[in-house]
C-alpha positions in Angstrom: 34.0 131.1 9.9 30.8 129.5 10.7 32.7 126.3 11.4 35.1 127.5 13.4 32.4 129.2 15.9 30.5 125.9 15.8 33.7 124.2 16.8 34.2 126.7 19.8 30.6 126.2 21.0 30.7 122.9 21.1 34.1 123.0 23.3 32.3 125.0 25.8 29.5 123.3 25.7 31.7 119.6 26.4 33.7 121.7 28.9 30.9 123.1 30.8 28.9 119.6 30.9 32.3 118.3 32.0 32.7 120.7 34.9 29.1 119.8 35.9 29.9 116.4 36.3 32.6 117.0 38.4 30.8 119.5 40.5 28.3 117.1 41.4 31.1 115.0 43.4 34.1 117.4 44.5 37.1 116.2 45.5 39.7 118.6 47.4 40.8 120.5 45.1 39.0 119.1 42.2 37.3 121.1 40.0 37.7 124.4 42.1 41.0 124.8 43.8 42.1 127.6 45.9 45.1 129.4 45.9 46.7 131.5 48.7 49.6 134.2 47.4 51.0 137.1 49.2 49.8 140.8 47.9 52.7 142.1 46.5 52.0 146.1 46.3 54.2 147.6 43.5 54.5 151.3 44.2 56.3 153.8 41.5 58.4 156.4 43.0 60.0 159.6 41.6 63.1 158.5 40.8 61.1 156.3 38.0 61.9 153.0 40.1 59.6 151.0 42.2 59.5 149.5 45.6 57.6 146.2 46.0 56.2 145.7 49.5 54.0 143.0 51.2 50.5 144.6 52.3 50.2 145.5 55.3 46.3 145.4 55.6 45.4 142.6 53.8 49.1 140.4 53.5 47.6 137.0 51.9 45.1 136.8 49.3 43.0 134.0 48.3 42.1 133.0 44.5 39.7 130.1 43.5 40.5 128.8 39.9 38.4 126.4 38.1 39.9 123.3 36.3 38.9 123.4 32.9 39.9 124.8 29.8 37.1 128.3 29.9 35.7 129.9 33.0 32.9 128.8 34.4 31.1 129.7 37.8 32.9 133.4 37.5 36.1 131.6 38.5 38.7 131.6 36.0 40.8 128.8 34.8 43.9 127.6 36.8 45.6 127.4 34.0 45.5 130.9 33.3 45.4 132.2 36.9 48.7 130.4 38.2 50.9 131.9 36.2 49.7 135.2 36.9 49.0 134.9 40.8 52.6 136.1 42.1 52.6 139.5 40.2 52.6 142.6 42.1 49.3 144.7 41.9 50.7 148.4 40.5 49.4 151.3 42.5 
């Protein structure tokens, strides 16, 4: 167990080093990247379906990812936020 957690700390730590170092000459895109997506509302009505509709109020959202393997910055990784990006928001 012990191992294992030293293992995972020492990841982070590489990764986060890593990110640094790339941080300290950015290239576009490279190590943050933004995204922009459409908000997709997903609203529930009676009849148990949904109806998906673009929002009106704010239509485009934008997401910064980080490239790496954990978050760092507060930004997650793009490898977990591309995926995920085009899925409505449920109201």
């Amino acid at each position: 167990m012990i191992s294992v957690l030293l293992v995972l700390g020492l990841l982070y730590a590489g990764d986060f080093l890593y990110f640094r170092v790339r941080m300290l000459h950015p290239a576009p895109a490279y190590p943050l990247e933004s995204l922009k997506t459409l908000r997709i509302l997903a609203i529930p009505e009676k009849n148990g379906k949904t109806e998906y509709e673009v929002d009106a109020q704010n239509p485009e959202q934008t997401i910064t990812c980080v490239h790496s393997l954990f978050p760092h910055s507060g930004y997650l990784p793009c490898w977990h936020v591309k995926p995920r990006m085009n899925q409505p928001i449920p109201m």
